[in-house]
N, C-alpha and C positions, 0 to 999 in steps of 0.2 A: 504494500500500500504506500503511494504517495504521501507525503507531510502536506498538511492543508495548506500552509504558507511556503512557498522558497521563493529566497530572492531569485529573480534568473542569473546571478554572478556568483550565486553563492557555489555550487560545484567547482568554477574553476578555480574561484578561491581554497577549496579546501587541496583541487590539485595541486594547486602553485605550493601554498604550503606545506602538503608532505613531501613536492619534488624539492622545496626549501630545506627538510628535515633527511630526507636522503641525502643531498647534495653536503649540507655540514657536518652528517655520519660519516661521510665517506671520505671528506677533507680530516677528520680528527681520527680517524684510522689512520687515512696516508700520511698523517704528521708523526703517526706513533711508528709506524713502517721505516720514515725517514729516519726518526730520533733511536731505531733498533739498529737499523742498518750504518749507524755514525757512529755506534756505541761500542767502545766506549774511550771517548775523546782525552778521558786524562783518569790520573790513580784513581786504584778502587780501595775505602777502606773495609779490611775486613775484622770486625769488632769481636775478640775471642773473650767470653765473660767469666774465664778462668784462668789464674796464673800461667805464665808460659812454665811447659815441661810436663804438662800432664796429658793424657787423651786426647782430648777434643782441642786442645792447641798445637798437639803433632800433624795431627790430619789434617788442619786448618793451614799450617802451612806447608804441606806436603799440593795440597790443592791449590794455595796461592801461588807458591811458585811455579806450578802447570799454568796456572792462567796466565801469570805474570808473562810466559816464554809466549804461549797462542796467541796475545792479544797484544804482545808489547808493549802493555802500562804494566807500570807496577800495582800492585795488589799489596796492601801493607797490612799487615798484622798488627792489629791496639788490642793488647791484653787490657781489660778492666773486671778486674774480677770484683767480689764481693756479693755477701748478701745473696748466696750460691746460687751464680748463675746471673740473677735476677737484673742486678746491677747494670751491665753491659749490653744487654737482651735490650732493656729499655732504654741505654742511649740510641741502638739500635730502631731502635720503634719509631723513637721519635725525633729521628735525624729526617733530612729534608728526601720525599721520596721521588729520589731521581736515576736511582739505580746505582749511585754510586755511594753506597754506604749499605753492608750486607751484615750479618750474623751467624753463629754458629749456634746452635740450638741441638739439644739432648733428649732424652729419655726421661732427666732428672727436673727439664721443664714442665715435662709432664703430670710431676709428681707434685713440685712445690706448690703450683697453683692450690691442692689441696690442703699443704699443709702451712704457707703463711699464710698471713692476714693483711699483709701490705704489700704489693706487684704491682709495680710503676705499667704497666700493662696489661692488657687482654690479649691473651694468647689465640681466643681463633678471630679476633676484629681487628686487634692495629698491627699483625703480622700476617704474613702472606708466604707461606711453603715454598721454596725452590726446587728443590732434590732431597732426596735422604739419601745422603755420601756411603755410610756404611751402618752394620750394626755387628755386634761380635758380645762372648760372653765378659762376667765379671767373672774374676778367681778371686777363694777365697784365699789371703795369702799371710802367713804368717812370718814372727823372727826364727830362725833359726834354734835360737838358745831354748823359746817354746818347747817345752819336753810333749807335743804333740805332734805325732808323725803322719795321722788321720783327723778327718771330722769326728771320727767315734772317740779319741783320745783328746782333742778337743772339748768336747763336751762335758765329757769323763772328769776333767778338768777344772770347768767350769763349776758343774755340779758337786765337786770336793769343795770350793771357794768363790761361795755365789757371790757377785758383786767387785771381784777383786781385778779379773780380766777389761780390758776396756778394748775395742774398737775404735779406727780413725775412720775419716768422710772428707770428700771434698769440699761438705757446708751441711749446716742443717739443713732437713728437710728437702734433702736431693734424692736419688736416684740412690747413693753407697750408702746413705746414712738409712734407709728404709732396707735397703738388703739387709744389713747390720741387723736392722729391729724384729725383721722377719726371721732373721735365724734366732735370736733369741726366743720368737713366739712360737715360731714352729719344732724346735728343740728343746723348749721346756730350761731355758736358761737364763741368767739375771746377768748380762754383759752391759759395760758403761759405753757410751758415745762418747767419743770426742771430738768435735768439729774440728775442720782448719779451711783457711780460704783456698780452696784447689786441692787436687789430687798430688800436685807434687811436694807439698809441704809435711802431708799427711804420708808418702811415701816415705820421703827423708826420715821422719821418725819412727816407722816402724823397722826401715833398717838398721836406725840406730839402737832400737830397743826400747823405745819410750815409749810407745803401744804395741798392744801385741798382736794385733789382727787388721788388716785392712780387707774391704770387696774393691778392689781394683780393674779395671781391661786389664789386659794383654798385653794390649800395644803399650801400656806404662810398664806392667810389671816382669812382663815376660825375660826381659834381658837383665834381669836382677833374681831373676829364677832361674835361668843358664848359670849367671857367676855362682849362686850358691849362697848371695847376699838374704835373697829368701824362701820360704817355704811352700809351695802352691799345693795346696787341702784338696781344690774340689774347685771347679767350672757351673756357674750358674743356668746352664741355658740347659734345656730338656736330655739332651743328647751330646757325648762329648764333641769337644770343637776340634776338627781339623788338624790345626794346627797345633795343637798341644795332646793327643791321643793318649796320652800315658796319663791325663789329669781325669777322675772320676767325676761325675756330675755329685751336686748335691743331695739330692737324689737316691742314686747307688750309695754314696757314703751315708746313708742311714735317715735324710731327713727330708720324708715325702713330701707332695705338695711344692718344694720347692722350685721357683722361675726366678729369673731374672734376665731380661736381654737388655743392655746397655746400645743405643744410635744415636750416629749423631747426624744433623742436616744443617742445609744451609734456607735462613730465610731473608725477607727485606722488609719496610716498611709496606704498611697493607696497599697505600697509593703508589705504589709504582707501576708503569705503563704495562701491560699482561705483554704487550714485545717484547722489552727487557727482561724482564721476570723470564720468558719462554727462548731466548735466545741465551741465558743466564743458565738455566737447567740444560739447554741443549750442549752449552761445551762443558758441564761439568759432567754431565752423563758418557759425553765421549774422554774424557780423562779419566773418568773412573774405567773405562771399556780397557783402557791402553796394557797391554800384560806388564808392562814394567811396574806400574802403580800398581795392579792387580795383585802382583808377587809380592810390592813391596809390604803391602797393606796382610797379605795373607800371612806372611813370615810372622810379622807382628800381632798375629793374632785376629785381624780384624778383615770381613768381607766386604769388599765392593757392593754396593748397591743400584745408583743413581737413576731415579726414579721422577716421575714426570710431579708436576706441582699439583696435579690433581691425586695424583696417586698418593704423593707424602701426607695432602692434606688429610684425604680419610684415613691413613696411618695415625695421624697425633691425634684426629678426636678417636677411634678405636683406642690410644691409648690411652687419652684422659678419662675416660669413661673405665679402663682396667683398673687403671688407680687409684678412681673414686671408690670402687666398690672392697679394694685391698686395703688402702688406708682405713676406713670404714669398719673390717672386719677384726684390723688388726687393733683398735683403739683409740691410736694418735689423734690429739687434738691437734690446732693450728696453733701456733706460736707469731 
């Protein structure tokens, strides 16, 4: 049915105007096309929000300097650690979104969300997925001097001197400090936490003796477990990892239930252009492809992944939703 009233102009007005709405769609595509295909004109920072020397700041610059050679800017690595993880993430967020100021983002992000109370951001609004670079297990790893040569003489241990053993973490309320908590829940054990800002801080002291357990990667701890510096108990992830075949899961050494998969990715501020974002994951996906990286990455303990932005994003809510419901079971308030 006809409308009772129409101007006779009014159709080609509505024409003119959605060829208007076409015509500025497809000028602010070719501007985003343009602004991918010039990108990128000068350094990229890459904001690591953990002390350099641990995990997720070795792969950080293992990947910066691939970019750095493909694209010929440099790629600079700003450790801002603090406030686990959190700290950096959110300069990260809230730098200018133009592609040129990126992040390195964990598994332990997906934790803390549930267990602070203060995060200078929103994890699935003011950030936006690029790739998830890799994921590999945590080892539980102890000192040497530990007169525990299993998780079952561990415990054993434990349960002779509840409260006396303590564990280190790269920060409250991460990713090592919830492994930590979970072995103590699911093992019927009274173990103390002890933060420190990064993974490598909290490594130094347990090889010095100053705690006695840390949940570490691989790729930190692994070459400190060849020297002898320390003890590797058991591998977090379902199934033993690859590259360490002689390490038992948590699991097999007696204590069911237990998981833990430790990843890390790359993200950017939520407005950056979906070109760059998508030209961004496309050369870190082919560095992650490359067998040298591939080998280097697996030596150390840790797999290649590199994964499209659509892909990582249903990855971190899948995990923030694991979290919720583990955190939840296991007790933990927010701090």
């Amino acid at each position: 049915m006809k409308p009772l009233f129409q101007h006779p102009l009014s159709g080609a007005v509505v024409a003119l105007g959605a060829s208007a709405l076409l015509s500025c769609s497809s000028q602010a595509l070719g501007a985003q096309g343009d602004a991918a295909q010039a990108y990128p004109s000068k350094p990229i920072r890459f904001v690591v929000p953990f002390s350099p020397g641990g995990g997720t700041d070795l792969t950080a610059r293992l990947i910066a300097q691939k970019l750095t050679m493909a694209w010929r800017q440099q790629v600079v690595v700003d450790n801002r650690p603090g406030a686990n993880g959190t700290i950096g993430v959110g300069i990260a967020a809230r730098s200018t979104p133009d592609g040129y100021t990126l992040t390195m983002i964990s598994a332990s992000h997906t934790v803390n969300v549930h267990l602070l109370k203060a995060i200078p951001y929103d994890m699935t609004r003011d950030l936006q997925p690029v790739t998830q670079a890799t994921r590999q297990p945590y080892a539980l790893v102890v000192n040497p001097s530990l007169p525990a040569r299993s998780v079952g003489d561990l415990v054993a241990l434990a349960k002779a001197k509840p409260g006396t053993l303590n564990f280190g973490s790269s920060g409250r309320a991460g990713l090592s400090h919830l492994s930590g908590e979970m072995f103590g829940e699911l093992a019927g054990i009274k173990i103390v936490h002890i933060p420190y800002k990064g993974g490598n801080p909290a490594m130094i002291d347990v090889i010095a003796g100053r705690i006695q357990m840390l949940f570490s990667t691989l790729l930190q701890a692994g070459s400190h477990v060849k020297a002898g510096r320390l003890r590797a108990l058991a591998v977090t992830t379902p199934k033993r990892w690859p590259a360490a075949p002689e390490i038992p899961t948590m699991m097999e050494a007696g204590v069911p239930g237990y998981e833990v998969t430790q990843w890390y990715g790359l993200a950017m501020p939520a407005k950056v252009p979906p070109a760059i974002v998508a030209k961004f994951s496309g050369e870190v996906a082919r560095i992650l492809q490359d067998p040298e990286v591939r080998n280097k990455l697996a030596t150390d303990g840790a797999e290649a992944v590199g994964s499209t932005p659509a892909q990582f994003n249903a990855h971190i809510r899948g995990e923030l939703a694991k979290w919720a419901k583990i955190v939840k079971q296991i007790g933990l308030e927010k701090i």
